[in-house]
C-alpha positions as CSV (number, residue, x, y, z in Angstrom):
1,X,-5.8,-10.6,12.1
2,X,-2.9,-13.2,12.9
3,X,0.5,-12.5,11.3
4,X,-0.2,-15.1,8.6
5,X,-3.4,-13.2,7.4
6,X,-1.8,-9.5,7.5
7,X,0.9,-10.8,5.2
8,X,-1.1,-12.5,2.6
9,X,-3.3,-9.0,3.1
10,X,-0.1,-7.1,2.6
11,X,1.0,-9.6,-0.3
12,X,-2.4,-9.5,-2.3
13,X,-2.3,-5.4,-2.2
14,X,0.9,-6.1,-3.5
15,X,0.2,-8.4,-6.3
16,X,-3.0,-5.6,-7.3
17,X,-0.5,-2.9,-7.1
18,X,-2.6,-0.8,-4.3
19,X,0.7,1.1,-2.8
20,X,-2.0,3.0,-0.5
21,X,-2.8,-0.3,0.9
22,X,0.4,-1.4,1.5
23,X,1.7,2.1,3.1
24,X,-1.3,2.1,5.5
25,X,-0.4,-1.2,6.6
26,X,3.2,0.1,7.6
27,X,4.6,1.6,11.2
28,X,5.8,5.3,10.3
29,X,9.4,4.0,11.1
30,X,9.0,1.1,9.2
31,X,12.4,-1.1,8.3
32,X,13.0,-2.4,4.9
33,X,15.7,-4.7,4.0
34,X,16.4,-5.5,0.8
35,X,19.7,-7.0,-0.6
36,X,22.1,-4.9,-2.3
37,X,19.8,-1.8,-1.4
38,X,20.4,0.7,1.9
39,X,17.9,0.1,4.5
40,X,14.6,2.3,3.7
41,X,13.4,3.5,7.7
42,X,10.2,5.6,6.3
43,X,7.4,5.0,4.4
44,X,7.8,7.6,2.2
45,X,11.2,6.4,1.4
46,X,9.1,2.8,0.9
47,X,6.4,4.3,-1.4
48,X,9.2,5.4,-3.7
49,X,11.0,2.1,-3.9
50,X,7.5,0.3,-4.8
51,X,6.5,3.1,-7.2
52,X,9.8,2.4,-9.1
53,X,9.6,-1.2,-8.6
54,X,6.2,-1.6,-10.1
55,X,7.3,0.1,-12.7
56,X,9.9,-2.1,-13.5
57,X,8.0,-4.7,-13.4
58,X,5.2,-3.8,-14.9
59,X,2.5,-6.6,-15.4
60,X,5.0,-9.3,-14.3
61,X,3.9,-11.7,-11.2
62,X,5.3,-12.8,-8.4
63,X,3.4,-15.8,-6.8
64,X,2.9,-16.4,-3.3
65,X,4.0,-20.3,-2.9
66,X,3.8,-20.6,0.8
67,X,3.5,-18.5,4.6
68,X,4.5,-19.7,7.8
69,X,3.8,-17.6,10.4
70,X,4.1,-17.7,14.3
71,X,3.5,-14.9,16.9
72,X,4.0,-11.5,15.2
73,X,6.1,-13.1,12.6
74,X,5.6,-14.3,8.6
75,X,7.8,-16.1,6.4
76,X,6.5,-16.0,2.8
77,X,8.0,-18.1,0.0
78,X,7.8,-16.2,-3.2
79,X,8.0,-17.6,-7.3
80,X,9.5,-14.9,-9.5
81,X,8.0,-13.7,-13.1
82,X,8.2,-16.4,-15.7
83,X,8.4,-19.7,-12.9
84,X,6.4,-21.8,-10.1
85,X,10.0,-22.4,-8.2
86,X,10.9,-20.7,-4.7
87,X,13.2,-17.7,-6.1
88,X,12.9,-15.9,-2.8
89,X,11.5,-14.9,0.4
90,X,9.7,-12.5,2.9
91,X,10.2,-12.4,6.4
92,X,7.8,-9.5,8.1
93,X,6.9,-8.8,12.0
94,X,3.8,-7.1,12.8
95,X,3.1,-4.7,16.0
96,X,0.3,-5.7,18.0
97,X,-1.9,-3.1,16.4
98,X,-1.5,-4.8,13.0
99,X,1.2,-2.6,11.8
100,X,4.4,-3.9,9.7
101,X,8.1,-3.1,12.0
102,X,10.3,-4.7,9.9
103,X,10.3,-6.4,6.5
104,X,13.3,-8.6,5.1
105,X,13.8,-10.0,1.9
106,X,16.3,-12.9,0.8
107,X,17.1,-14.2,-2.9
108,X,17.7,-17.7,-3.6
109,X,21.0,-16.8,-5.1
């Protein structure tokens, strides 16, 4: 799989909610950066931020407007609960084995 298709793979086990998915997809020493949150270098320290986010959210759903992606790279271009505007954005890199190094997310605000 390109970058493009392992991040609409990660995105759709995202929108079902399948955290074992997600995990497996993930380096050991993944990096997750999220604003106004300390950087999360583990997956176990990942798996706890999704099992609290889900929770927060609940059934809400977050859209998946647009990906761009080049090399090991993906930009996707998320809608928040409630609208069909941009309200934010994904940027992940991929290892060559299909694993997820690094994810970044960005607000519109």
């Amino acid at each position: 799989m390109d970058s493009g298709d392992l991040s609409r793979a990660f995105f759709d086990a995202f929108r079902r909610r399948d955290l074992d998915t997600m995990i497996s997809m993930m380096a050991e020493d993944v990096r997750y950066e999220i604003p106004n949150v300390p950087m999360l270098t583990s997956r176990d320290a990942v798996r706890e931020m999704y099992t609290t986010l889900f929770e927060a959210l609940g059934e809400a759903e977050i859209k998946l407007l647009e990906s761009i992606a080049q090399d090991n790279k993906a930009a996707l271009i998320l809608s928040l609960p409630g609208s069909d505007e941009a309200g934010g954005s994904i940027f992940h890199q991929w290892s060559d084995d299909g694993l997820l190094l690094h994810y970044q997310s960005f607000s519109r605000s």
